[in-house]
Structure formats: C-alpha cells, structure tokens
C-alpha positions as CSV (number, residue, x, y, z in Angstrom):
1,X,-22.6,5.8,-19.1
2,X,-22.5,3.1,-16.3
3,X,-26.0,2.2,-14.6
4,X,-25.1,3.6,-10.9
5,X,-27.3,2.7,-8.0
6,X,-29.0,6.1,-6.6
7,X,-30.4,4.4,-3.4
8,X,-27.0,4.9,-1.7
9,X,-26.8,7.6,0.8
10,X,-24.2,9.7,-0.2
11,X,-23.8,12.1,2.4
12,X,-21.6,10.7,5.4
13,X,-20.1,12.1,8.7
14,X,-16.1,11.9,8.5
15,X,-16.3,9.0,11.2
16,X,-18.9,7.2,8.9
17,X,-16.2,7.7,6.6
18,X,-13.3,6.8,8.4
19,X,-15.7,3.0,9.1
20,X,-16.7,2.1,5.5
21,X,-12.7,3.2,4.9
22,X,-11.2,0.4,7.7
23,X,-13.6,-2.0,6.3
24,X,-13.0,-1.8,2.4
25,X,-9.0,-2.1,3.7
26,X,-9.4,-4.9,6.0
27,X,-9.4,-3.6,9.4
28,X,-12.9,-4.3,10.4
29,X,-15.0,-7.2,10.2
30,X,-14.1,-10.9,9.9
31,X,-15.1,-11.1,6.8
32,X,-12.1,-9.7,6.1
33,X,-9.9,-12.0,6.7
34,X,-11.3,-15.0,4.3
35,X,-9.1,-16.1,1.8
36,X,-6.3,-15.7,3.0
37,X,-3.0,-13.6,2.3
38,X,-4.6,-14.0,-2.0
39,X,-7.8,-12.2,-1.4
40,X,-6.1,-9.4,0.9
41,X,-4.0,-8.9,-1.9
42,X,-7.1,-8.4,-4.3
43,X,-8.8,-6.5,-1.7
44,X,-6.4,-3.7,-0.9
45,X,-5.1,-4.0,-5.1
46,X,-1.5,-3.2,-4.5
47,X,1.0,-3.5,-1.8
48,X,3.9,-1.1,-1.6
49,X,7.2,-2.2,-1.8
50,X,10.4,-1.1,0.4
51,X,14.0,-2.4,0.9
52,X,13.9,-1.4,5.0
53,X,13.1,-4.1,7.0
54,X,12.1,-3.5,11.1
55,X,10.7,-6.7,12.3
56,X,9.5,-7.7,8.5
57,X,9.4,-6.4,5.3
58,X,6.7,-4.0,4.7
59,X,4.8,-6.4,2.0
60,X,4.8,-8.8,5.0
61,X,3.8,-6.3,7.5
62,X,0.8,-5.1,5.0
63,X,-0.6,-9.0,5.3
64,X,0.2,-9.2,9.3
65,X,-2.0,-6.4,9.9
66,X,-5.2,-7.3,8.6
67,X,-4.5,-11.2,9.1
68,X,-2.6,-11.5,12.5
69,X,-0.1,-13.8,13.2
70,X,-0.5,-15.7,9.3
71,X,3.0,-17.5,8.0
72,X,5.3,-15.4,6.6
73,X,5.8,-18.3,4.2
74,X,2.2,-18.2,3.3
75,X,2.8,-14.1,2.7
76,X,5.7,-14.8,0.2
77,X,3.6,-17.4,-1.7
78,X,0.7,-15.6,-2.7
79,X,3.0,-12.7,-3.9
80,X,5.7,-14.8,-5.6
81,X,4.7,-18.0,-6.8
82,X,4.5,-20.2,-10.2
83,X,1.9,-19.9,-12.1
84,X,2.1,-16.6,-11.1
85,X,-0.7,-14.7,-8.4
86,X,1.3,-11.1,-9.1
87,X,4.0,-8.9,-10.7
88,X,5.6,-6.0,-9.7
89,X,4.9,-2.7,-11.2
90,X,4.5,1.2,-10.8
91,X,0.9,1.8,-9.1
92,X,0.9,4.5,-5.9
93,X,4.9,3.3,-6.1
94,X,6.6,0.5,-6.6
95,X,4.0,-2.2,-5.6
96,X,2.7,-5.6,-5.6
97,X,-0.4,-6.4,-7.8
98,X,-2.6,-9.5,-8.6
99,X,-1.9,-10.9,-12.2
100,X,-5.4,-10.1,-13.5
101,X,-4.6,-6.4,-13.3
102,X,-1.6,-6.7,-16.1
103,X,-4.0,-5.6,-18.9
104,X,-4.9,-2.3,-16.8
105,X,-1.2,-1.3,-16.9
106,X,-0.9,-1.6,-21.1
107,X,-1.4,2.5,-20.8
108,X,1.9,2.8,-19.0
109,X,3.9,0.1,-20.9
110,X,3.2,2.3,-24.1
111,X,4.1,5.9,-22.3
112,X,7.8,4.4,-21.4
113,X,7.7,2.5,-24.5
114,X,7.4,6.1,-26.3
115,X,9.7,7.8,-24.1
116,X,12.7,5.9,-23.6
117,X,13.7,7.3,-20.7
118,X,12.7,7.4,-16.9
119,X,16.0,7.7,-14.3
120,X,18.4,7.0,-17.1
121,X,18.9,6.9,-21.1
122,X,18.3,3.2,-22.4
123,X,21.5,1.7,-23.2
124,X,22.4,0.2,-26.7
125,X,22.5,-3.5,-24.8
126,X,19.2,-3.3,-23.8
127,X,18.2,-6.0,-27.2
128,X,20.9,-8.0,-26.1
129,X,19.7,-8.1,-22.4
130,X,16.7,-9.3,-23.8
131,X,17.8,-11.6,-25.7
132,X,19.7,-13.3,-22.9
133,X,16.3,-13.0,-20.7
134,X,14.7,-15.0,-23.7
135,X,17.7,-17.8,-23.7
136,X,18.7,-17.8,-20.6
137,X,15.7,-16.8,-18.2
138,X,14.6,-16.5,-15.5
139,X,17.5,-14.2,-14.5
140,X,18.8,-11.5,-12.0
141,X,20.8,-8.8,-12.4
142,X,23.7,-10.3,-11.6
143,X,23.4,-13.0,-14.0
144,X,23.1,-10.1,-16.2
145,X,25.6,-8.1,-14.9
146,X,25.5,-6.6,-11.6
147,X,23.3,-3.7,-10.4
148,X,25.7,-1.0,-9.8
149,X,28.8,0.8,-11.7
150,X,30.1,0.5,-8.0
151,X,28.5,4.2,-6.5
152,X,25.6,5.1,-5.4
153,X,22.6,3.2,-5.6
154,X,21.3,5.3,-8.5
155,X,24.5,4.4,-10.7
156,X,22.7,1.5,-12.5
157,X,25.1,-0.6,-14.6
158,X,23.6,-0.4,-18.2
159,X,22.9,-4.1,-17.7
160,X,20.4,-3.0,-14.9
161,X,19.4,0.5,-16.9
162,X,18.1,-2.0,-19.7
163,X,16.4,-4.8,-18.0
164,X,14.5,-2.8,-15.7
165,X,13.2,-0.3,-19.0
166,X,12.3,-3.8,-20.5
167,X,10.4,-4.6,-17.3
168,X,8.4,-1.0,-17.8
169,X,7.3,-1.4,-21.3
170,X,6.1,-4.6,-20.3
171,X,8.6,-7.3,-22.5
172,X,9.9,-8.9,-19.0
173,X,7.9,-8.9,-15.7
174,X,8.9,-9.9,-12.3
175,X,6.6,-12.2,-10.6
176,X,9.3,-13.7,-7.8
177,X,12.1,-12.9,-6.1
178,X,15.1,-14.8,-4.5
179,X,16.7,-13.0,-1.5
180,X,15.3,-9.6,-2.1
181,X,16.4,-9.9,-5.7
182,X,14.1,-9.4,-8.4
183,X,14.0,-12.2,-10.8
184,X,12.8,-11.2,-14.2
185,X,11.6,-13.9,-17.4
186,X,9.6,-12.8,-20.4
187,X,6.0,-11.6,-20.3
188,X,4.8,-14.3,-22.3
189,X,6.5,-16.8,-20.3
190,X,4.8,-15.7,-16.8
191,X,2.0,-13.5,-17.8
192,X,-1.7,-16.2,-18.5
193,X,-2.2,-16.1,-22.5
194,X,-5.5,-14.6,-21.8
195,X,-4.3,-11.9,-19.6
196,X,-1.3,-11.1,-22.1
197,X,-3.9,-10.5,-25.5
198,X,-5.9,-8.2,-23.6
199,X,-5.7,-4.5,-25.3
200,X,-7.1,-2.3,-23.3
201,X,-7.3,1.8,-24.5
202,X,-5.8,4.4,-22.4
203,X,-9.3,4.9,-21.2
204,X,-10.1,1.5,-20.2
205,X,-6.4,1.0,-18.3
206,X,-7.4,4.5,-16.4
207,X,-11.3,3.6,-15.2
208,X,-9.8,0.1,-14.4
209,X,-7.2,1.2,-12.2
210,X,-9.3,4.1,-10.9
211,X,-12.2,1.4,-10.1
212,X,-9.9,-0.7,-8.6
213,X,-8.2,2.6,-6.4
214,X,-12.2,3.5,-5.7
215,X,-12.9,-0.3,-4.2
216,X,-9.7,-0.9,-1.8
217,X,-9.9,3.1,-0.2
218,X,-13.8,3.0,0.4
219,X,-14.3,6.6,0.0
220,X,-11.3,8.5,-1.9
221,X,-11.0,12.4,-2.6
222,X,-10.2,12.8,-6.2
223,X,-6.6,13.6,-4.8
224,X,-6.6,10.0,-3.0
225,X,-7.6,8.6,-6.2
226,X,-4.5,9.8,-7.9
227,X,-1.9,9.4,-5.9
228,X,-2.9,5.9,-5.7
229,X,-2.6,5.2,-9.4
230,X,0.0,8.1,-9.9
231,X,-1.6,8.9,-13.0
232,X,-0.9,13.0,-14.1
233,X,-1.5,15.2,-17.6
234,X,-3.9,13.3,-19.8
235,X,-4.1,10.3,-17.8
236,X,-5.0,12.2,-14.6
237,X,-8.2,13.9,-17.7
238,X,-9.0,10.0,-18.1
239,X,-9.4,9.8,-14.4
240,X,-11.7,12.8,-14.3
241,X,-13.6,11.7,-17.5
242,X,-14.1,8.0,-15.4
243,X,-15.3,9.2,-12.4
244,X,-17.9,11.7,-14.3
245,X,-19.0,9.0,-16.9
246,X,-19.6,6.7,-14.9
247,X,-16.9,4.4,-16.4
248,X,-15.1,3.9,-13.0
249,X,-18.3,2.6,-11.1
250,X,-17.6,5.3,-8.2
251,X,-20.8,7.2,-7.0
252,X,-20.0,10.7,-5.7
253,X,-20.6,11.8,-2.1
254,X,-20.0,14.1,0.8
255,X,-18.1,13.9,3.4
256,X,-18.5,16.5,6.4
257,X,-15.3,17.6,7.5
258,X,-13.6,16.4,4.9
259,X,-11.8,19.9,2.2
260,X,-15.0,21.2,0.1
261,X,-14.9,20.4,-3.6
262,X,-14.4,23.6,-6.2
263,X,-17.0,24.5,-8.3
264,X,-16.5,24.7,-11.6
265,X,-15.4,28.2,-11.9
266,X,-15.7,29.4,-8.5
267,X,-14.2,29.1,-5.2
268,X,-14.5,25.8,-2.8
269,X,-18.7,24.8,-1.9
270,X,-19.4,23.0,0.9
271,X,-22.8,21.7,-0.4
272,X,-21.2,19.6,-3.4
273,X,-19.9,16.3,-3.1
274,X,-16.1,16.5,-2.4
275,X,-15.3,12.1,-2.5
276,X,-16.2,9.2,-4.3
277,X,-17.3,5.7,-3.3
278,X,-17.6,2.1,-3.8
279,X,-21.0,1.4,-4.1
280,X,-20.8,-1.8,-2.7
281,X,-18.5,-0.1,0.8
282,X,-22.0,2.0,1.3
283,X,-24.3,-0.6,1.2
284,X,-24.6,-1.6,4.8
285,X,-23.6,-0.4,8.0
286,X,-19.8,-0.9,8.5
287,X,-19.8,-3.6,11.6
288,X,-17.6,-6.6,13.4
289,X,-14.2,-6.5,15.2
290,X,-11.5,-3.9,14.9
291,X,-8.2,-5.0,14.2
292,X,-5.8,-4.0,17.0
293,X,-2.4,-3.7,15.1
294,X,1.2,-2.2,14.3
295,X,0.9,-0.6,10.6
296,X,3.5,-0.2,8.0
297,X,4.0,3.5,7.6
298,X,3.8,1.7,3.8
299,X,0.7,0.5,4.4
300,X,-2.4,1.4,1.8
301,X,-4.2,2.6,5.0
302,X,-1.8,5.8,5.8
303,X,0.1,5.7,3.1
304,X,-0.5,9.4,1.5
305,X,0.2,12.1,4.5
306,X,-2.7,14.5,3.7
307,X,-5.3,11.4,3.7
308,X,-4.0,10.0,6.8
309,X,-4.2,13.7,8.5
310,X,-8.0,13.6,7.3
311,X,-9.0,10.1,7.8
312,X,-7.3,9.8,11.4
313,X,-5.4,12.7,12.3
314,X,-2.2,11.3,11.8
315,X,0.4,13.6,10.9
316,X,3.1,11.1,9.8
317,X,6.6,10.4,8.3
318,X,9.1,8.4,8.1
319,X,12.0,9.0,9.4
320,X,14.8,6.3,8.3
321,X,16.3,8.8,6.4
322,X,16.1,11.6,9.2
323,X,19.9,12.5,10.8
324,X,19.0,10.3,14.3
325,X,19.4,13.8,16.4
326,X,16.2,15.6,14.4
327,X,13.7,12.1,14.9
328,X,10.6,13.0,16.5
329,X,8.9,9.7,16.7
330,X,12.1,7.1,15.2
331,X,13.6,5.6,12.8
332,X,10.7,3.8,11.4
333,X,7.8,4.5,14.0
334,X,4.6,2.0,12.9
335,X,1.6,3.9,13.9
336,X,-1.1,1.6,16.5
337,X,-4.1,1.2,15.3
338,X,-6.8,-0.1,17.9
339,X,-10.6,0.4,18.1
340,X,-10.3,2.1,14.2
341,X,-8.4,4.7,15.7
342,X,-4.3,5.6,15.9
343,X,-3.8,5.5,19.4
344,X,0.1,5.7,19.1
345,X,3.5,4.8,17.2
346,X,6.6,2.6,18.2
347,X,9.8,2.7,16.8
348,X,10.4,-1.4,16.9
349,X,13.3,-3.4,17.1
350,X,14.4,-6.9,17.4
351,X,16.8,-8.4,20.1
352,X,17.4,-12.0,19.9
353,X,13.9,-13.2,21.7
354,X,12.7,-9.9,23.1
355,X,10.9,-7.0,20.9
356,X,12.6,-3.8,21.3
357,X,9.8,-0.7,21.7
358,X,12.9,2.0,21.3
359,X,10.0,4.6,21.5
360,X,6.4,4.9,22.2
361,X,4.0,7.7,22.3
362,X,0.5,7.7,22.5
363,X,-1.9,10.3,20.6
364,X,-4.0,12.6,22.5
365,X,-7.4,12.4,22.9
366,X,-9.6,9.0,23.9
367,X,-9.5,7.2,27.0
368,X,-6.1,6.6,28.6
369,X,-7.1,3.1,29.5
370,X,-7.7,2.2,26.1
371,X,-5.0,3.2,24.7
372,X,-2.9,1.4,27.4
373,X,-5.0,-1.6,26.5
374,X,-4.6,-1.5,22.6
375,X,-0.5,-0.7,22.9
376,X,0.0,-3.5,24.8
377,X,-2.1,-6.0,22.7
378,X,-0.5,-4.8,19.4
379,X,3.3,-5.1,20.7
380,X,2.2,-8.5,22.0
381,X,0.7,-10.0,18.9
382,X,3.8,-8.3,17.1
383,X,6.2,-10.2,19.6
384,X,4.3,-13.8,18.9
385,X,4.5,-13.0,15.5
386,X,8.0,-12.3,14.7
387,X,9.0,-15.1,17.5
388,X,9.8,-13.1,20.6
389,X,8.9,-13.9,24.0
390,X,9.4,-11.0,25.6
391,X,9.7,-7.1,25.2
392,X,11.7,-4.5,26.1
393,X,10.3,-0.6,26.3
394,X,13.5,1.8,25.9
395,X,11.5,4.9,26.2
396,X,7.9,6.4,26.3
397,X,7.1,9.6,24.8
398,X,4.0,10.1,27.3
399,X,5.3,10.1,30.7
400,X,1.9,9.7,32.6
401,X,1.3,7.0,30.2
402,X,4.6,4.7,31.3
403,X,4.0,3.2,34.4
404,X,0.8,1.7,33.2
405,X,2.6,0.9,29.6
406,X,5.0,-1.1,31.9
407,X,2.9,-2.2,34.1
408,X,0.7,-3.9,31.4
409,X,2.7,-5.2,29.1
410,X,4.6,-7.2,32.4
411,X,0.8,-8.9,32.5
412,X,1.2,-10.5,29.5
413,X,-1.7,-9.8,26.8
C-alpha cells in the first residue's frame, strides 16, 4: 500500500472544494500559467478534441482559458510537434495527451487488440494499410484511401475502418495533424524508445490514469474519476482497487454538499467520505488571481454535466446539434467564468473584425455589477485574442442586465 500523508484535512465545504478544483485546473493562481501551453497540457492530462470550431477549436480554446491571449501557433506546437510532446487517444473522449502517458494506455491497446471491433468489423486490408504506413509514412487517409464510402460520416471506407483500429491497438499513433487531418506513422517511429518498452499491467495503466484523473480535477467523486478515464467492468474494479490501496496516491475526503457516499451494504451516509483528492491540491490554501474567461463547453473544467451541476451550478449542454427553434442558450454557448464562478454563457460568433455575442445570459445569484464587470472583460480578451476590434451583442437573455451589458462593453475593457 502507498505511504499517504494523514495531516491533510479531509473534510472540506463545497466552495473549499470548488477552490482547490479551479486551481489544480488552472484557473487560479499565476503559478498557473508557467510553462507555457506544455505544462497546461501536463497539468489538466488531456484535452478533448471536437471538429466544431466558434472562434477556435476547442483544443485552442482549452489553452486560451487558462493562459489568455498565448499564440495559437504556440498552442498547435506543444500538441503536434517532432519529437513528439503528445498523441491522440481515447481518455474522457477523444483527447490530447502528453507522450509520457503512452505506457498508461497499454491496457486499452490490448482490449481492442482482443476484440477486433469498436464502430466497425476490421477489414481484411487492415495488414496492407499497415504495411503502406510502414513504407510510405507518415500518411492520411487520403493517401490511404479516403475517409468515407461517400454517406454519412460513420460510413468509414475500410481504408479508414483499418488505420484507425491500428491506431487503437497502438501499432500507428497520431502525434500531428495537417488541416484538421490526422496524420498517422508507426508507433515506433514517433513514440521515445523508452516510453514504447514500457509494459505496464492492467493495474498499473488503471492507478496511472486514475492518479493522473485524481491530480488535474483536485477533488473527484469516484463517478468524476471514471468518466474521465472511461474505464467500466473490470477496469472500472481496478479503479476501485487503486483508490482503496493506495496505488492511485488519492486520499479520501468529504465534501459537504456534495451526494453522500453508500455504505457498503446500506443506504447513502452522510458521515463517510464521498471524493477523493490530490494530496498535493490540499496542501495549502487555494490563493492568487481568478481567471476571468470564455470556456469550452469541452473544456476539463465542465466537461461532465452532473460535476459541473455540483461544482458550479451549471446545468449545461451543448446545443450544435439542437433543431435552432428548441436552443435555450445557442448553438455553442461558452459558459463565463469570472471570480471562480459562472456568471453567464454567450453564443459567439465572428464577423470580419467585430465578435458576434448572438446571445448572452447571465446566471442568477451574485452581484449584478460583477457580473456586468466579468462579461465584458471575458468578450473583450476573447475579441483581442481572435483579432477583433470590436463587438456586436445580438441579444441578451437578462433584460435588466442589457443596458449596462451595452453600456460597458462601449467603454472598452
């Protein structure tokens, strides 16, 4: 069993909670923001993916919001460079993750390995595909032959069925991309020698990852633990036998507020720990500058609805795929964040020089003022950022809040 510190307090008030949280993601303190786009990356342990882009791609919106206004060419470097910083792979979805964390994933390589199958049967070419990969690579699917049988997006040509098995089971990776496009090249070719010979157990890919899901959340439910490595069945039991060994370096606490754990063969009691924790996110008091900031609805913060209801009160969807007539909050609405609070959501947009707010609405609760304050400093960094010099509000869902909206954001930040 793992040597755990037992000088931590381990019983916290949800808006302890919701502190140590904001600062083992980024969003408060300076410190931060050292290192750059590389070390958010290792803080936060994966980035979700997504093809919509509404001012930026999410990946580049998940950097923006704990760094500010940092180069978007600087973003796409530290995720897709050579030697390679990261690959993509399957974590809380389809995500971003530093390098060092390949060995952590061998537990999933050998469950698709065995199974042959995800969203499609693998396709007699697939030794061929991988063949050309190991002549002709790096490649893309259309050097490999296209992405599509020509329907829907799920109507993979086998050339695309194959080369995205061999990226699960861990014989290609993809560590760059060119114009969206995924470019894949063998393992061995990408992956550091020392990285690639590590064979890990089942066990030891499990309390990795769930260390790893432990140290960018803060404080985590067991649920919050795994949705963010999507681990179920006998990985989700390896999870469990982590957190109570000791293996996965979390310390268990309470969280007032927060759903009471189940005892063991009775109902829900409020007097037993229902999280776990970083050690290292309880030692100290939680202190420094919020980050006032447009988020991602992809972003690691809010990404899982039920957390986000706990955490901040934030009942959240996206909407993109929503008929336009049935949007509550638009197409994709980026919840505010501002004083380690969501204050609102804007549905953004981009006209040549000027930011588009097609919607805004403020949450209830807090000061007015405040609110006013942090909208208007998060659409103006977001402006600077993306190059706009001025913004445009098409609608606010708060009418008492509008004329000061308006009247603020004419002020300039």
């Amino acid at each position: 069993m793992t040597d755990l510190r037992t000088d931590l307090r381990t019983d916290l008030s949800a808006d302890e909670a919701r502190r140590i949280i904001l600062r083992a993601q980024g969003f408060l303190g300076a410190g931060a923001r050292t290192g750059g786009v590389p070390a958010m990356l290792r803080r936060v342990g994966a980035v979700q993916l997504d093809t919509i882009s509404v001012l930026a791609r999410s990946h580049e919106l998940v950097a923006y919001a704990r760094l500010g206004a940092v180069g978007r060419a600087a973003v796409e470097r530290a995720y897709w460079d050579d030697p390679a910083r990261a690959f993509e792979y399957w974590c809380h979805a389809a995500c971003i993750l530093p390098v060092e964390q390949w060995p952590l994933y061998g537990f999933r390589r050998r469950a698709y390995r065995e199974r042959r199958y995800r969203w499609h049967e693998v396709p007699p070419v697939v030794d061929k595909v991988l063949e050309r990969v190991r002549s002709d690579g790096p490649l893309t699917t259309a050097d490999i032959g296209g992405a599509r049988k020509g329907g829907p997006w799920w109507d993979w040509s086998d050339s695309k069925i194959a080369i995205e098995f061999l990226l699960d089971i861990g014989e290609v990776v993809c560590a760059r991309r060119v114009g969206w496009r995924r470019v894949y090249d063998l393992a061995e070719r990408v992956v550091p020698a020392g990285l690639l010979a590590e064979d890990l157990s089942d066990a030891e890919g499990v309390a990795g990852l769930t260390r790893i899901a432990g140290r960018s959340l803060g404080v985590a439910t067991r649920a919050d633990l795994v949705d963010f490595t999507r681990v179920k069945g006998r990985y989700a039991a390896l999870l469990d036998e982590a957190l109570l060994s000791g293996a996965a370096g979390l310390v268990p606490v309470r969280v007032s507020g927060w759903p009471a754990a189940r005892g063991a063969r009775g109902p829900a009691v409020s007097t037993l720990p229902n999280a776990w924790a970083d050690p290292a996110a309880l030692d100290g008091e939680p202190r420094g500058r919020h980050r006032t900031t447009l988020l991602s609805p992809f972003d690691s913060l809010i990404w899982e609805r039920a957390r986000a209801e706990r955490v901040f009160g934030l009942n959240h969807r996206l909407e993109a795929y929503v008929p336009k007539d049935k949007r509550v909050h638009g197409y994709f609405a980026m919840p505010v964040l501002s004083g380690g609070r969501i204050i609102g959501r804007v549905d953004p947009a981009r006209d040549g020089a000027t930011l588009v707010a097609r919607q805004v609405g403020f949450e209830p609760g807090g000061s007015a003022a405040k609110a006013v304050e942090g909208m208007r400093d998060a659409l103006w960094e977001a402006a600077s950022w993306v190059g706009c010099t001025g913004i445009r509000v098409e609608r606010v869902g708060t009418p008492e809040l509008e004329a000061p909206l308006r009247a603020a954001l004419a002020a300039g930040r």
